[in-house]
C-alpha positions as CSV (number, residue, x, y, z in Angstrom):
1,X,0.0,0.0,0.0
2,X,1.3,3.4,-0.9
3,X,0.0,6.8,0.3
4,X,-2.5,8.9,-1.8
5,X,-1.3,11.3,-4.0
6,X,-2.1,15.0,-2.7
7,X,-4.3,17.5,-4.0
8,X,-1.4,20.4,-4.5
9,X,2.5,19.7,-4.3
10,X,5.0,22.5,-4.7
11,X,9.1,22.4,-4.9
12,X,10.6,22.8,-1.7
13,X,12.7,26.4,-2.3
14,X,14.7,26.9,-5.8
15,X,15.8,22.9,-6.3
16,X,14.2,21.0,-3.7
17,X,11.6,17.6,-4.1
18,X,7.8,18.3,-4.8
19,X,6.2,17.9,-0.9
20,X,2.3,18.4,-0.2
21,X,1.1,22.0,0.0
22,X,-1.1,21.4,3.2
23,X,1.4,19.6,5.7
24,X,1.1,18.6,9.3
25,X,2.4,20.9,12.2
26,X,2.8,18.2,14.7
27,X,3.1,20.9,18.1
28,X,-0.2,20.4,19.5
29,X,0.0,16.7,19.0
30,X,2.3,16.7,22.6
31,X,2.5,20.2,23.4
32,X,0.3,23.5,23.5
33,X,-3.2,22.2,23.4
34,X,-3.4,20.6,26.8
35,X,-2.8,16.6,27.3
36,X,-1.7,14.7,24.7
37,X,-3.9,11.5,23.2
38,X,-2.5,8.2,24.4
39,X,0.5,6.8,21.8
40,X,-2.6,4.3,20.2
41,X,-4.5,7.3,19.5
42,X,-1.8,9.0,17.9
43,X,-0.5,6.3,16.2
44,X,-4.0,5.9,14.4
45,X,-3.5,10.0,13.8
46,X,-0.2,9.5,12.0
47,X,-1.3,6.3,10.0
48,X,-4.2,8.1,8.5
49,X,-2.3,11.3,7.7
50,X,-0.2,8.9,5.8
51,X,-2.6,7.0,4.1
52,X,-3.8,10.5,3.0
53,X,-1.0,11.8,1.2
54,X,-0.3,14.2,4.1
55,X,3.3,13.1,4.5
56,X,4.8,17.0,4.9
57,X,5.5,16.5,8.4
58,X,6.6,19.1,11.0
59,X,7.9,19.3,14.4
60,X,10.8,20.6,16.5
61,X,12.9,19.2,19.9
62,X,10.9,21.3,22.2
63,X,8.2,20.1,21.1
64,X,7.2,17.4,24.1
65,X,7.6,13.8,23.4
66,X,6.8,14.6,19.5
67,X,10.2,13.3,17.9
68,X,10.1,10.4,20.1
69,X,6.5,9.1,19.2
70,X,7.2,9.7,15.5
71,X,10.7,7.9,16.0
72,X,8.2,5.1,17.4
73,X,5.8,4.8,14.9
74,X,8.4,5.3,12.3
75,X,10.3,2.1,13.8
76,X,6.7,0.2,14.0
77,X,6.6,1.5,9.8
78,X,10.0,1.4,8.4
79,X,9.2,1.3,5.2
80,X,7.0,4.0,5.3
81,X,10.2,6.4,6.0
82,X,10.6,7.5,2.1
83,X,7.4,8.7,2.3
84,X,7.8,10.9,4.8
85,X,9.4,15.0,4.5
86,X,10.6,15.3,7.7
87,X,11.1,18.4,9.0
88,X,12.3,19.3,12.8
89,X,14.1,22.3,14.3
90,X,16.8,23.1,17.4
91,X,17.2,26.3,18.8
92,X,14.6,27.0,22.1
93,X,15.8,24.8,25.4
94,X,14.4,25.0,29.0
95,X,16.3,27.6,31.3
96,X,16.4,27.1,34.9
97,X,13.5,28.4,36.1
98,X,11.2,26.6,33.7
99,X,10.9,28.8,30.9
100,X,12.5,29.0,27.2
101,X,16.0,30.1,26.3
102,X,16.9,30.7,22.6
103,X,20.7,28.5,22.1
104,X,21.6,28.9,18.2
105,X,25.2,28.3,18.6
106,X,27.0,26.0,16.5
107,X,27.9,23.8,19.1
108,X,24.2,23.1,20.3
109,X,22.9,22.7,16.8
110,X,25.3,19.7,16.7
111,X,24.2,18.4,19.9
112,X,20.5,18.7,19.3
113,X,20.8,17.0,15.9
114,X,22.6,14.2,17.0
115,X,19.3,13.8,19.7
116,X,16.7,14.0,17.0
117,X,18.4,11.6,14.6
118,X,18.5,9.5,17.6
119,X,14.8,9.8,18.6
120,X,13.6,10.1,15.6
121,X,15.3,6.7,14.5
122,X,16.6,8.4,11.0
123,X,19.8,8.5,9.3
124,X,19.1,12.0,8.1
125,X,16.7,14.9,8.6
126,X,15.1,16.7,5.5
127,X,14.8,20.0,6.8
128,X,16.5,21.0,9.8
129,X,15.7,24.6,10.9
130,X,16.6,27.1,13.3
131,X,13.8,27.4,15.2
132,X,14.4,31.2,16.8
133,X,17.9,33.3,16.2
134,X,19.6,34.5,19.4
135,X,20.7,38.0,18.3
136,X,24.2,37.2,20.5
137,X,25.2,34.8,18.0
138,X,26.2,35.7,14.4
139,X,23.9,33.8,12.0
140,X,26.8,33.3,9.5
141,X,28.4,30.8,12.6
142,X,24.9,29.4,12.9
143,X,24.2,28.3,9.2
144,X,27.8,27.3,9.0
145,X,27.5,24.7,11.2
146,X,24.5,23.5,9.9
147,X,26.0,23.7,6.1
148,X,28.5,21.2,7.6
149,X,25.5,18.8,8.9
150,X,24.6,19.1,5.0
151,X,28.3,18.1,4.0
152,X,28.0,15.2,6.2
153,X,24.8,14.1,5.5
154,X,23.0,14.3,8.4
155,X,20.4,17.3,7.2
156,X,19.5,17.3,3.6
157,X,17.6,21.1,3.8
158,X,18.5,24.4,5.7
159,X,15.2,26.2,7.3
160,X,15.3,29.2,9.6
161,X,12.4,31.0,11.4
162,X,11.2,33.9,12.2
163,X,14.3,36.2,10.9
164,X,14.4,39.2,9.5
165,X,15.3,40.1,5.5
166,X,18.7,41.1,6.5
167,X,19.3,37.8,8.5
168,X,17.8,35.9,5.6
169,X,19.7,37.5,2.9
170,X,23.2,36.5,5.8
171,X,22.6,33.3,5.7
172,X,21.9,32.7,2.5
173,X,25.4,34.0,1.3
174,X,26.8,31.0,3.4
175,X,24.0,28.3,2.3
176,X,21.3,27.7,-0.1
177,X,17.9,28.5,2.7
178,X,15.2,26.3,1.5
179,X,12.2,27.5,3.8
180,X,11.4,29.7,6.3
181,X,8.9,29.6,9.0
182,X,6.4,32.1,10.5
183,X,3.1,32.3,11.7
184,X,1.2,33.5,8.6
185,X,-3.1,33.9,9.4
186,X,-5.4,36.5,8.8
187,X,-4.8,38.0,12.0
188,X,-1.3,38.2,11.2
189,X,0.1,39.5,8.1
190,X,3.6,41.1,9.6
191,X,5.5,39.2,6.9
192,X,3.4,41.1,4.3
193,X,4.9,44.3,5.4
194,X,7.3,46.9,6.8
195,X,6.7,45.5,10.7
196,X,7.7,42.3,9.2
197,X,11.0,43.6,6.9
198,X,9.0,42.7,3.8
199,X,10.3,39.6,4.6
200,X,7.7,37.5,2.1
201,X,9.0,39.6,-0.5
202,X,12.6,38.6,0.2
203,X,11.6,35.3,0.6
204,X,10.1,35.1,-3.1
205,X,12.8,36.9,-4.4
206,X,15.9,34.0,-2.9
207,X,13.6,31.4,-4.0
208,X,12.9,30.3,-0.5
209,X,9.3,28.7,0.8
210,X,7.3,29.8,3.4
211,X,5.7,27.6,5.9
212,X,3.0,29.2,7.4
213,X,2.4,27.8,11.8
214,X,-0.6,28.7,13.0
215,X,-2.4,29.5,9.7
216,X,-6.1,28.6,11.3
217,X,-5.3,31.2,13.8
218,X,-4.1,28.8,16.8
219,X,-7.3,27.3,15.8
220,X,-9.8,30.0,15.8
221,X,-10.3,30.5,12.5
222,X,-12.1,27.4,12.4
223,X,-15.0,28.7,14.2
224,X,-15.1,26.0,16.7
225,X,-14.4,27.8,19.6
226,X,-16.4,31.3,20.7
227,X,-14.8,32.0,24.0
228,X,-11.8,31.2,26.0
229,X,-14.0,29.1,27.8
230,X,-14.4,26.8,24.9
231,X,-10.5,26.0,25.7
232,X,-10.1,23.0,28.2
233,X,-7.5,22.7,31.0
234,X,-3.6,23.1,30.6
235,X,-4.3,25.0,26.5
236,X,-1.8,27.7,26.2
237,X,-4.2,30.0,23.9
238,X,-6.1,31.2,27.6
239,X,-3.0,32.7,27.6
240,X,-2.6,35.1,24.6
241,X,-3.9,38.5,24.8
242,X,-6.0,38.3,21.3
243,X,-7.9,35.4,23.2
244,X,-8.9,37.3,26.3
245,X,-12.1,39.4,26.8
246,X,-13.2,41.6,24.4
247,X,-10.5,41.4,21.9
248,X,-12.0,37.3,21.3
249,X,-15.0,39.0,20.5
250,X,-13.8,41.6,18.2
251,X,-11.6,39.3,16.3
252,X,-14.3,36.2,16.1
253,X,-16.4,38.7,13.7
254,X,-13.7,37.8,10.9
255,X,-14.5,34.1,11.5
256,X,-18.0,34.4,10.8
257,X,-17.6,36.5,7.8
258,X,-15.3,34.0,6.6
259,X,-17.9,31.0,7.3
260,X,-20.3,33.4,5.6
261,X,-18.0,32.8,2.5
262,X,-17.4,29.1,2.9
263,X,-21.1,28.3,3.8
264,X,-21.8,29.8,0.1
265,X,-18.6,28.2,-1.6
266,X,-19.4,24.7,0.0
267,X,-16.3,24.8,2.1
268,X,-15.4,25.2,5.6
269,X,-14.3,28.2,7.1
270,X,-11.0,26.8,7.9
271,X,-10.5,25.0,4.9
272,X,-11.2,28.5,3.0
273,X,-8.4,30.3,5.8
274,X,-5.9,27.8,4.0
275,X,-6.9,28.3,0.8
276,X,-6.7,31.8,0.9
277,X,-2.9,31.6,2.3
278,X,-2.1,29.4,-0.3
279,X,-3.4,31.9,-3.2
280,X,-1.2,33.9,-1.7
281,X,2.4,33.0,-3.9
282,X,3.3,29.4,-5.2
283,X,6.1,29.5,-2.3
284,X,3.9,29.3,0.6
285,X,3.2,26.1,2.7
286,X,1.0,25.6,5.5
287,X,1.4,23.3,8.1
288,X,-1.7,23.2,10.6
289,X,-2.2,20.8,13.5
290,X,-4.6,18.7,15.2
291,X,-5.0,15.8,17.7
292,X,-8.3,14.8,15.6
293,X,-8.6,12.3,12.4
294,X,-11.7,14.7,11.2
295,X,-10.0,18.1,11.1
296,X,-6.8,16.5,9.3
297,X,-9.0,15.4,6.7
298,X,-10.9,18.5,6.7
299,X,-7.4,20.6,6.8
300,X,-5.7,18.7,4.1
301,X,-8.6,19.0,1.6
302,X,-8.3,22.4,1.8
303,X,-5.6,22.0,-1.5
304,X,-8.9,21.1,-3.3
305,X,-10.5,24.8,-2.8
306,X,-9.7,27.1,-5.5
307,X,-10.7,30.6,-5.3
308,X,-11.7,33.0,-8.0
309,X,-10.1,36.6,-8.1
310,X,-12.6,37.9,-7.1
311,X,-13.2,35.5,-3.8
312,X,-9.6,36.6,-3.5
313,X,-10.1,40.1,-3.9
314,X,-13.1,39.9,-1.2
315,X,-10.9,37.8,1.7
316,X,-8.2,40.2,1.2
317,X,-11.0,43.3,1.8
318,X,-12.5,41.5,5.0
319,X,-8.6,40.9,6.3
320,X,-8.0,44.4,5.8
321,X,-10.5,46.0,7.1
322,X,-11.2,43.5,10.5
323,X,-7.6,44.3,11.7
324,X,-6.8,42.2,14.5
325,X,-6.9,43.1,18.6
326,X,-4.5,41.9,21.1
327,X,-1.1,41.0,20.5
328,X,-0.2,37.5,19.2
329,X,1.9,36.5,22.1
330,X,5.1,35.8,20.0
331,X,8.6,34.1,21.9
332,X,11.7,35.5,21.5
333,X,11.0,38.4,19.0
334,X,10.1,37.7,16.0
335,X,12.0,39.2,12.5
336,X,15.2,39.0,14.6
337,X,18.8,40.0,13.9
338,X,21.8,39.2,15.0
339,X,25.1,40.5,15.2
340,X,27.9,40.9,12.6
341,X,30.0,38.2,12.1
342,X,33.0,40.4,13.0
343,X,31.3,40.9,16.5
């Protein structure tokens, strides 16, 4: 048995392989969200998004238990490795009080790679990223080391996230970047922009993709939840500030106007959201997440919604003119810098 073919496929950067459009941000799976499903129950989550074509598969070391399970079932499913782009990341560790430090030195990228391969039970990794830049260390010595886990074949692709154009545009000149990350969502567009360094534009102009976390709006955008009381215990979104009070309540409206669309276009609202950020450049990945069989199905048939220009045209109106309230709770800076080499 072979996985399904997906829906929409686009290269990975300049000269990368063809991976699905829609992937699968595997966070929430451990992490986030509040307890994770028993390994049976995730297990059955991973074999379906396989059987489904949904084999663009993302997560990161700080992620909970989430290399480990996928090392499991990848040992349980050997043979189902070459199907599988699998992408993880290095660069946010636990300080000593609990919370996250941001380490993107050379010497812990080595460290931390050598503990994924090992959990996740791989020879290599095909796309390793940088998950956040510590400004302290130059991101020339950064992508250097990991140019070297290229040479030795232990990475195949080089990903960064959340940098700024100038960082971008430095590490490029030591190594080909194949994708960048950021959260990318109707409720924020930063890359679009001067707050972001135009850093979408940059991106299309290197040849680099764009994988959009959090495109359903940490899950709002599907319309399933009305209130923070809708989350249940231990989910970090009670947390963020565009989640709390009134500013829910503001930003729900653009849900509803996007379900407005949807109902009429015979989608759902979510599965419109993703369209949408796909319309916007033949770079850009998205890589939702869910602990649920149904909304991965309903997520990664979102590469069979086309929209019109005009259904473009309308989204882009309704984004623009619903703004967003409350911040979006972002670690670490995002669009960082770092110092000059020579520093």
């Amino acid at each position: 048995m072979s996985p399904s073919a997906p829906a929409l496929s686009r290269k990975l950067g300049k000269n990368g392989p063809k991976i699905p459009a829609v992937g699968f941000g595997l966070m929430g799976f451990s992490v986030g969200y509040g307890a994770a499903e028993h390994n049976e129950d995730r297990f059955k989550l991973l074999d379906r998004a396989w059987e489904l074509g949904c084999t663009n598969w993302d997560t990161a070391d700080s992620y909970g238990d989430s290399e480990e399970t996928i090392g499991e079932w990848l040992r349980l499913h050997p043979e189902r490795r070459a199907d599988i782009f699998l992408a993880t990341k290095f660069g946010l560790k636990y300080d000593e009080v609990g919370g996250y430090a941001v380490d993107s030195s050379p010497e812990y990228c080595r460290q931390r790679v050598e503990n994924s391969l090992k959990l996740l039970g791989v020879d290599q990794i095909d796309l390793y990223y940088m998950h956040r830049a510590n400004p302290k260390v130059p991101i020339e010595q950064t992508v250097q080391a990991l140019k070297e886990l290229v040479n030795e074949g232990k990475i195949k692709y080089i990903g960064l996230s959340e940098v700024s154009s100038t960082t971008l545009r430095r590490a490029h000149a030591v190594h080909p970047i194949h994708a960048v990350q950021f959260e990318y969502n109707p409720w924020t567009l930063d890359i679009e922009g001067t707050s972001g360094t135009h850093i979408l534009d940059t991106c299309k102009e290197l040849g680099v993709s764009v994988f959009a976390y959090s495109p359903l709006g940490r899950g709002i955008m599907t319309g399933r939840f009305r209130s923070v009381d809708d989350f249940g215990p231990g989910d970090a979104r009670t947390m963020l500030p565009r989640f709390q009070g009134e500013n829910f309540q503001k930003n729900i409206k653009l849900v509803d106007q996007f379900a407005e669309v949807a109902r009429r276009k015979g989608c759902t609202g979510g599965q419109l959201v993703l369209a949408w950020l796909l319309a916007q450049g033949e770079n850009i990945f998205v890589i939702p997440g869910t602990k649920k069989t149904a909304y991965l199905e309903e997520n990664f048939d979102a590469s069979e919604v086309t929209l019109t220009e005009e259904e473009e045209k309308l989204l882009r109106k309704l984004v623009s003119e619903a703004g967003v309230s409350g911040d979006r709770g972002a670690m670490f800076g995002p669009f960082a810098d770092t110092v000059p080499l020579e520093s």
